[in-house]
C-alpha positions as CSV (number, residue, x, y, z in Angstrom):
1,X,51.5,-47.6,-56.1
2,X,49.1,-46.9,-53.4
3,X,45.5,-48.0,-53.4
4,X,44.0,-44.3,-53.6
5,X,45.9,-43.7,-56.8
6,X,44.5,-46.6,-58.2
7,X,40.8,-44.7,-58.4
8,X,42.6,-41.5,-60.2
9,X,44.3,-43.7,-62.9
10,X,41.0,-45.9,-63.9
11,X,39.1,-42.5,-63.6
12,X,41.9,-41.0,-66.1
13,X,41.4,-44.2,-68.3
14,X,37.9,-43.3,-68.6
15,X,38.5,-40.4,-69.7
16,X,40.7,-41.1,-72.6
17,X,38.5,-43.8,-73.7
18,X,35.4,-41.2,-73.7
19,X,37.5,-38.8,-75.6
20,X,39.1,-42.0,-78.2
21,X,35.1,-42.9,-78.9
22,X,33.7,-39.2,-79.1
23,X,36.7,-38.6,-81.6
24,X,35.5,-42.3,-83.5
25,X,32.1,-40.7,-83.3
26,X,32.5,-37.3,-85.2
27,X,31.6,-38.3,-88.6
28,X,28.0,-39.8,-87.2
29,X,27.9,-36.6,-84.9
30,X,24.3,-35.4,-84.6
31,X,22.2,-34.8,-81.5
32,X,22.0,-37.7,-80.0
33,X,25.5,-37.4,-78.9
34,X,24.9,-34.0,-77.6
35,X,22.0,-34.9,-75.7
36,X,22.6,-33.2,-72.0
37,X,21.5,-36.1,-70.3
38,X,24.7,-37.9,-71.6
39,X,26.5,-35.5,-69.6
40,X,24.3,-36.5,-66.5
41,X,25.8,-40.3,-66.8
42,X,28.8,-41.6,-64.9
43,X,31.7,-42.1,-67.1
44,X,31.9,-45.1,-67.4
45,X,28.2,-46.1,-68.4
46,X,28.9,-42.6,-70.9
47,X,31.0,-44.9,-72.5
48,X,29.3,-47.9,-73.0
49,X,26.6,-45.8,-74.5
50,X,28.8,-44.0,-77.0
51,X,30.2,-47.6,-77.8
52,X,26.8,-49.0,-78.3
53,X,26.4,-46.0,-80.6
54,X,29.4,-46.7,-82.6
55,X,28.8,-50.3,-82.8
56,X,25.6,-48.9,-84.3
57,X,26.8,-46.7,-86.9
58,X,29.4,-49.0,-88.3
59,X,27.5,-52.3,-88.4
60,X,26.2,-53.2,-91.8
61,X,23.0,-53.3,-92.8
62,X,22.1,-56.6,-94.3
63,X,19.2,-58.9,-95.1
64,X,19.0,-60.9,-91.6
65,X,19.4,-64.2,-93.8
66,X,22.9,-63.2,-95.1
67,X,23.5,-62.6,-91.1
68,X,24.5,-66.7,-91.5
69,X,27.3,-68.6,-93.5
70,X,25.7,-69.9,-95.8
71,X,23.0,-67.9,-95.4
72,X,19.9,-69.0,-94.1
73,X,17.3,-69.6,-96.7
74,X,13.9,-71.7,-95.7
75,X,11.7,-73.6,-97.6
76,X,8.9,-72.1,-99.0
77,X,6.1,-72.6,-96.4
78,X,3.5,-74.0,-99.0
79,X,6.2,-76.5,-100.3
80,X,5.9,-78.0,-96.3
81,X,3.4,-80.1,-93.8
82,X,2.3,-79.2,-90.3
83,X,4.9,-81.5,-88.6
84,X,8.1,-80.2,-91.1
85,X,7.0,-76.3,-90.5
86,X,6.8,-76.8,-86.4
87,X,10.8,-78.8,-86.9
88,X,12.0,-76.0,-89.3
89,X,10.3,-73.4,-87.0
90,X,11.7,-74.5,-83.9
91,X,15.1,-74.8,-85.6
92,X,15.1,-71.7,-87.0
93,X,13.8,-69.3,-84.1
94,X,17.5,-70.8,-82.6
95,X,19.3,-70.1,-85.0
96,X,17.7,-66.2,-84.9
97,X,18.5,-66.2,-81.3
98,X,21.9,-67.3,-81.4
99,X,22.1,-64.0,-83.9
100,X,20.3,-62.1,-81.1
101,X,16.9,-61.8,-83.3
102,X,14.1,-62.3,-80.6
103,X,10.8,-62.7,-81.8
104,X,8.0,-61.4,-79.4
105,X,3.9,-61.6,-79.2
106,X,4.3,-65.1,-81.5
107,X,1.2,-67.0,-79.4
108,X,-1.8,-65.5,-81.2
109,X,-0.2,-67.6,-84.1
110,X,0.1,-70.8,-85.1
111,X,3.4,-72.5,-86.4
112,X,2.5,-72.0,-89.6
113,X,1.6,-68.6,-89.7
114,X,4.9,-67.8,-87.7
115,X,6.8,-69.4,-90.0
116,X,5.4,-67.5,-92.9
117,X,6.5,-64.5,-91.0
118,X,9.8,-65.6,-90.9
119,X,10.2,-66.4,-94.3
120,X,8.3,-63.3,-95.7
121,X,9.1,-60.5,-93.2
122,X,12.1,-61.5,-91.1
123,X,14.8,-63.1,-93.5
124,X,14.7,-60.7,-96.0
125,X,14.7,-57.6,-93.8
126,X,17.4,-55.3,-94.0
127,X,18.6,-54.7,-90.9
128,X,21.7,-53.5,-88.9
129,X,24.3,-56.2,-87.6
130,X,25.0,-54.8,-84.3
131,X,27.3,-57.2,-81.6
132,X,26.8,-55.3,-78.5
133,X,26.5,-58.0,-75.3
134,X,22.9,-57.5,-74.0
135,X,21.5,-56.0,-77.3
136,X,18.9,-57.8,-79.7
137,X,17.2,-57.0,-82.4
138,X,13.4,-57.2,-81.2
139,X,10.8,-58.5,-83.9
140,X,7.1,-57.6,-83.1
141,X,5.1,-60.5,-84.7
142,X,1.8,-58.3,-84.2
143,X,0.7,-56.3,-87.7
144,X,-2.3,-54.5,-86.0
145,X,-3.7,-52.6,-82.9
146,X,-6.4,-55.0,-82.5
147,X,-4.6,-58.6,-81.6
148,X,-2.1,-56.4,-79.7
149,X,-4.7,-55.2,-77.5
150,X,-6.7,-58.5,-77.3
151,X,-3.7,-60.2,-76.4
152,X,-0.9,-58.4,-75.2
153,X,-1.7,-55.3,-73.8
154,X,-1.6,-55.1,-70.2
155,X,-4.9,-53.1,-68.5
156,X,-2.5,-49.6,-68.5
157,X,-1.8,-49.6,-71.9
158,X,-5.6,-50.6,-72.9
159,X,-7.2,-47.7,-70.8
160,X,-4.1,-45.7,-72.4
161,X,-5.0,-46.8,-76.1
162,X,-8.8,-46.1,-75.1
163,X,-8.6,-42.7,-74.2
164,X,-5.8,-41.9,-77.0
165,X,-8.1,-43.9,-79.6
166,X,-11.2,-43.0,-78.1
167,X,-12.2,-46.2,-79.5
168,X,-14.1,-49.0,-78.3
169,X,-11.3,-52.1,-77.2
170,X,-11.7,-55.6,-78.2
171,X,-12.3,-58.2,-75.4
172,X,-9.1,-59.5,-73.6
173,X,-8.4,-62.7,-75.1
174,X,-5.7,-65.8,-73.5
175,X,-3.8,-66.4,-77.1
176,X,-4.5,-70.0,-78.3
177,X,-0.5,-71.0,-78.9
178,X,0.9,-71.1,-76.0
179,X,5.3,-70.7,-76.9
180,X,8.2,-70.5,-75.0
181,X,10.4,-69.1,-77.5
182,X,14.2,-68.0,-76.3
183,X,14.8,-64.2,-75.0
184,X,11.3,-64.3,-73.7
């Protein structure tokens, strides 16, 4: 075989993949696999995209605790001191990671309060399983506008906020717990 067939039979490939995971697709079908600027991709990043959205649609949706074996349950945060709930937190944002959970805007709180998170809001969310490489599920540990923008929000997105709020901003603020947490 000569090396400028070898271009035609990977491009052919692609193809047949594209048209074995639009055809694995059809039951989801809605417009997000329509969108035109699919059309506008090469090929082969088409079809990691239509893969990504498979993965998507068939992955279960499951409490992220039940994402372990056994599945991960904590101690109740109240039933723990300062030194046990910075241990078990540690431990535990690992164990999320190695499940691709990352946990983002954590250092305006201290262990405690993250680990309350954790145990209230994270574990028993229901969320999609989804194993793509490079994917992760993204948790936000920020419930309101106002520590975002004290300590997160860049000066763009505070002048943004500002003249979509009209709203007077709270003073940029360095947050007090300092963490280097894994995926950040």
């Amino acid at each position: 075989m000569s090396d400028t067939s070898r271009p035609a039979i990977d491009e052919v490939d692609l193809m047949l993949a594209n048209a074995r995971l639009r055809d694995e697709l059809e039951p989801y079908r809605d417009e997000s696999i329509d969108d035109p600027s699919v059309n506008r991709m090469p090929l082969k990043t088409e079809n990691e995209y239509l893969a990504s959205m498979l993965a998507w649609e068939r992955a279960p949706a499951l409490p992220i605790s039940c994402w372990f074996s056994p599945p991960l349950v904590l101690p109740a945060p109240d039933s723990l001191g300062d030194q046990e709930i910075s241990k078990l937190l540690g431990e535990t944002v690992q164990r999320l990671y190695a499940k691709n959970v990352v946990l983002r805007f954590t250092d305006h709180l201290c262990d405690r309060d993250l680990y309350k998170i954790v145990y209230r809001d994270i574990l028993p969310s229901c969320e999609k399983k989804v194993d793509v490489p490079g994917k992760s599920l993204e948790w936000r540990c920020v419930e309101d506008d106002e520590t975002w923008l004290r300590y997160y929000a860049g000066p763009v997105d505070r002048r943004r906020f500002q003249e979509e709020h009209d709203l007077d901003l709270p003073e940029s603020a360095e947050p007090k717990f300092k963490r280097q947490l894994p995926g950040n």
